[in-house]
N, C-alpha and C positions, 0 to 999 in steps of 0.2 A: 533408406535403411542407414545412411551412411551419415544421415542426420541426428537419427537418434542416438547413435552411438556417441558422435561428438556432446550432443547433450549431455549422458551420464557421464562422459568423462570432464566435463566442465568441476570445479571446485563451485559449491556454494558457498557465497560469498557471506552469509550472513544467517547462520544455519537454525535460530528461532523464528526466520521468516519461511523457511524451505526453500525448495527449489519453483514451485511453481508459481510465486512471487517472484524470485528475480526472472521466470518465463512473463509474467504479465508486464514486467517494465520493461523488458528489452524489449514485447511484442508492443509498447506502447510508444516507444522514444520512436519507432518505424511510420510510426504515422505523421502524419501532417496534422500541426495545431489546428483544433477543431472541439467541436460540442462533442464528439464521439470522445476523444484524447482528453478531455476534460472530465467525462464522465466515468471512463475507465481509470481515469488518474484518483477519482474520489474514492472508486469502489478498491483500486489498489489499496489505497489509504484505511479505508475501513476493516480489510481483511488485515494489513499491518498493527490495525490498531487493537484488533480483538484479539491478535494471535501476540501482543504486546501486552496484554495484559493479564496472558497466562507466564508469564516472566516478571510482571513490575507491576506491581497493583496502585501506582501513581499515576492515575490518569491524565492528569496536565502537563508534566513532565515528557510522560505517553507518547503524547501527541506532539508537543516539539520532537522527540525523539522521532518521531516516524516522518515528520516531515525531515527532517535531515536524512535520516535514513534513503527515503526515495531519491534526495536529489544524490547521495553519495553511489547508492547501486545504480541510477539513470546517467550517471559521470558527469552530472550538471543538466542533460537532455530534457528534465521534468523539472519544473519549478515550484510547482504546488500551490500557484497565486491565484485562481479561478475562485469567483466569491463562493462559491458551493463548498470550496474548502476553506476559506476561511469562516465558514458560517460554523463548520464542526469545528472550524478551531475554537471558536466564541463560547459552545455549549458543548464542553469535555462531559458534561456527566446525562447529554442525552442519550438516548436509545441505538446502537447502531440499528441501520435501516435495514428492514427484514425481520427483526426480533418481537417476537412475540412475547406481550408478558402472562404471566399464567396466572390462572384464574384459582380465586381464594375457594 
């Protein structure tokens, strides 16, 4: 109980990402470098990047922005170098993964 409290009373640091992005990097910086920490670090990235572009409709921009982003809410702990993310860095204007496009 005494955990969630200190949660809400936490400041969001960065308040168009929410609170429950800066729970997914603190819960990420906790693990040990690995395929897991990589693939949560992408999915962090991509939930940044959608919810970044209901703020800035500059997608390459975007995506610098959110990789800065992550290392500044992680305190340096995330680096964002894993080729899976530099792969979305290369194609800003694909698909985030999960999206469905809709039929004509």
């Amino acid at each position: 109980m005494t955990q969630q409290l200190n949660r809400n009373t936490t400041p969001i640091k960065m308040r168009n990402y929410g609170r429950i992005v800066q729970d997914m990097i603190a819960y990420a910086t906790t693990l040990e470098p690995s395929q897991e920490r990589d693939s949560l670090e992408l999915y962090i990235a991509q939930c940044m990047r959608q919810r970044n572009l209901v703020w800035n409709r500059d997608q390459e921009a975007g995506l610098q922005r959110v990789r800065e982003d992550i290392i500044r809410l992680s305190d340096g702990k995330l680096t964002c170098d894993s080729p899976a993310f530099e792969q979305m860095m290369a194609q800003p204007n694909a698909p985030i993964t999960g999206q469905k496009k809709k039929k004509k």
